[in-house]
VOLOZA-831947 format. One line per 3 residues: number of its first residue (from 1); for each residue y, x, z of N, C-alpha, C. Coordinates in Angstrom, 3 decimals, always signed. Layout:
! VOLOZA-831947
NUM) Y,X,Z,Y,X,Z,Y,X,Z; ...
This chain:
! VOLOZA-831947
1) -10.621,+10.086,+14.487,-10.267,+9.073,+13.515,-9.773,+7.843,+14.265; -8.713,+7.413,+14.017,-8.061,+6.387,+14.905,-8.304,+5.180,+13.589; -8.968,+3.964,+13.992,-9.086,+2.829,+13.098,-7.674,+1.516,+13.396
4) -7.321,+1.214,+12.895,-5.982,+0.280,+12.908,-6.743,-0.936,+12.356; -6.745,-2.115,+13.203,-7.594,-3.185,+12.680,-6.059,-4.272,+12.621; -6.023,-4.964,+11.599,-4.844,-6.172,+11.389,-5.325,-6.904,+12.339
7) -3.848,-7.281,+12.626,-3.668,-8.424,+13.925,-2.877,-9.608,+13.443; -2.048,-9.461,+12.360,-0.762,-10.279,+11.349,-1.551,-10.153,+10.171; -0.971,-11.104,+9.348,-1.210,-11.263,+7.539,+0.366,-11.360,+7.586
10) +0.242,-10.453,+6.455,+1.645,-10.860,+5.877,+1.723,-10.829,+4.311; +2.756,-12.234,+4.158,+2.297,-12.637,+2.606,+3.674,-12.738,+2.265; +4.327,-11.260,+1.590,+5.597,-11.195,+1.001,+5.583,-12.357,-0.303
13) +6.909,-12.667,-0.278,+7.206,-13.923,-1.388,+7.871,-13.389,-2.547; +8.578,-11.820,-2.246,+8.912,-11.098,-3.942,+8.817,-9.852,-3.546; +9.341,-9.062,-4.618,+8.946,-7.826,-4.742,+9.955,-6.799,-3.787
16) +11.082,-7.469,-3.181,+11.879,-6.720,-2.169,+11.103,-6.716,-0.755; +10.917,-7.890,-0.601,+9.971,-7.667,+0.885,+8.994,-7.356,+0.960; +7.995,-7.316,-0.168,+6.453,-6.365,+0.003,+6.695,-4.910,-0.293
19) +8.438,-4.531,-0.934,+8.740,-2.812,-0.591,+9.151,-2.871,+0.840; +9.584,-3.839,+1.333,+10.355,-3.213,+2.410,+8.859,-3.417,+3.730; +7.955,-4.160,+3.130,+6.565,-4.054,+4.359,+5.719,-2.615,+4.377
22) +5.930,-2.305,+2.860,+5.354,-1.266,+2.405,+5.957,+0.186,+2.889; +6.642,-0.085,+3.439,+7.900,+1.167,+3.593,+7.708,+1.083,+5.516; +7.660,-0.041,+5.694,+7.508,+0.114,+7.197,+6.505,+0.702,+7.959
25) +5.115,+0.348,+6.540,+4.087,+0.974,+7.480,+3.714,+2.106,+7.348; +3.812,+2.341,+5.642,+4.143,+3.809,+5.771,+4.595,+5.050,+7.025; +6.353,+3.979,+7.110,+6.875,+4.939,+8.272,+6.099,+5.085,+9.643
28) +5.313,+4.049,+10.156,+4.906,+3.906,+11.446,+2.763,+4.417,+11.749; +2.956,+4.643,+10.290,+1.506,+4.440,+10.666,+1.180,+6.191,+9.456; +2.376,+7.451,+9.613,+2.061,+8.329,+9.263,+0.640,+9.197,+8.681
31) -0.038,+9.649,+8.317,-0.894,+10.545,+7.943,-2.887,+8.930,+8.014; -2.347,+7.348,+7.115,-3.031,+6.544,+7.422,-3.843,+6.461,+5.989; -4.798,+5.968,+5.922,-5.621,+5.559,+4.530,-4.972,+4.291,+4.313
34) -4.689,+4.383,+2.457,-4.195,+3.093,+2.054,-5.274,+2.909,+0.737; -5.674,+1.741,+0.878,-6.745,+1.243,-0.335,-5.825,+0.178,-1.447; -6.022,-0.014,-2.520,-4.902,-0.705,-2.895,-5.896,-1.531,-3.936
37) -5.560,-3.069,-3.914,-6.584,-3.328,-4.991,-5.590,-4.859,-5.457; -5.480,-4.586,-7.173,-5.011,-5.745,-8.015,-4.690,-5.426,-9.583; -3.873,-6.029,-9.703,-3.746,-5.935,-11.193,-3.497,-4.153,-11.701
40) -3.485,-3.556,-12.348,-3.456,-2.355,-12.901,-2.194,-2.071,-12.430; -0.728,-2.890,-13.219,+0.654,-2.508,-13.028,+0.630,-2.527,-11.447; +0.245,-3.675,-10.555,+0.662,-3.315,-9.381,-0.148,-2.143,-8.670
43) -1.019,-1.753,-8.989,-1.937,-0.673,-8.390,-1.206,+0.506,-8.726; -0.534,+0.648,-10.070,-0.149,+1.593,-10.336,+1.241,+1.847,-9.613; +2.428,+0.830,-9.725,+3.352,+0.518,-8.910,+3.391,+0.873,-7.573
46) +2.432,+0.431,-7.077,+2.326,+0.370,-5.967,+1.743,+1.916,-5.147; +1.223,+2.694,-6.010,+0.858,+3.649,-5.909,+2.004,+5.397,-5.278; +3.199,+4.643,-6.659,+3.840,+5.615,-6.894,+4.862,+5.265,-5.569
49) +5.361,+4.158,-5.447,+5.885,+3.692,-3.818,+5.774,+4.502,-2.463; +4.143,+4.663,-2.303,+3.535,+5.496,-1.264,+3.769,+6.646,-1.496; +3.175,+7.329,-2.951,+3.572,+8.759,-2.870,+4.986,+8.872,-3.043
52) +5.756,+8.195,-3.182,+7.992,+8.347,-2.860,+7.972,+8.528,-1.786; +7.263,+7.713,-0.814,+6.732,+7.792,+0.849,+6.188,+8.264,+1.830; +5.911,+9.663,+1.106,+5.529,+10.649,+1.457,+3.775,+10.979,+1.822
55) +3.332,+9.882,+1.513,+1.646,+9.402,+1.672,+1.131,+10.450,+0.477; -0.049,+11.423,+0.892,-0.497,+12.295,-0.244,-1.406,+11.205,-1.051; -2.348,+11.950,-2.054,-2.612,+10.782,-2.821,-3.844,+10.839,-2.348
58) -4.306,+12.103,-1.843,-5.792,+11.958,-1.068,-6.493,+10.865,-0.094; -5.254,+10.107,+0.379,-5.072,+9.564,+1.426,-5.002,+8.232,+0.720; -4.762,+7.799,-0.438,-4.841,+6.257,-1.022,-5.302,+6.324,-2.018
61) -6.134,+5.113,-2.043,-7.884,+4.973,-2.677,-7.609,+3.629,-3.447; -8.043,+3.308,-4.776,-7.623,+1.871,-5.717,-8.843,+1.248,-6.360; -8.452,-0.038,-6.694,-9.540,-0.624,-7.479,-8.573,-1.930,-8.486
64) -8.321,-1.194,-9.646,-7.771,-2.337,-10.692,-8.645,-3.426,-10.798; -8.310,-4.395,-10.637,-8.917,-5.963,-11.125,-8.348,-5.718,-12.987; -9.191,-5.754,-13.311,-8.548,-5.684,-14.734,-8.787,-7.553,-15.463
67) -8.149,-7.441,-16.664,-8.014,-8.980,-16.702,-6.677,-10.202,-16.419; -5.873,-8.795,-15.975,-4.632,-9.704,-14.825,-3.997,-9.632,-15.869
């Protein structure tokens, strides 16, 4: 199990550059656990992104904040 600890924050400002962060790490960080946690639409959104990305779904784990 290889652990990847953040070294950067990165705080996209619209919805083109948090696909195109989303897409990078995808590409670089192959066969990785993704946890995803916020409003429902973006959990869900954000979901279907990864699996376009070839990420199985076994592999990304969510928690809706509901309320948003």
């Amino acid at each position: 199990l290889t652990e990847i600890s953040a070294s950067k924050a990165y705080y996209p400002t619209n919805p083109e550059d948090f696909k195109k962060q989303v897409e990078e790490v995808a590409e670089n960080h192959k066969g990785s656990a993704y946890y995803i946690s916020g409003s429902p639409g973006f959990v869900k959104t954000t979901k279907i992104m990864l699996s376009s990305l070839g990420v199985k779904k076994s592999k990304i784990k969510s928690d809706n904040f509901l309320g948003y």
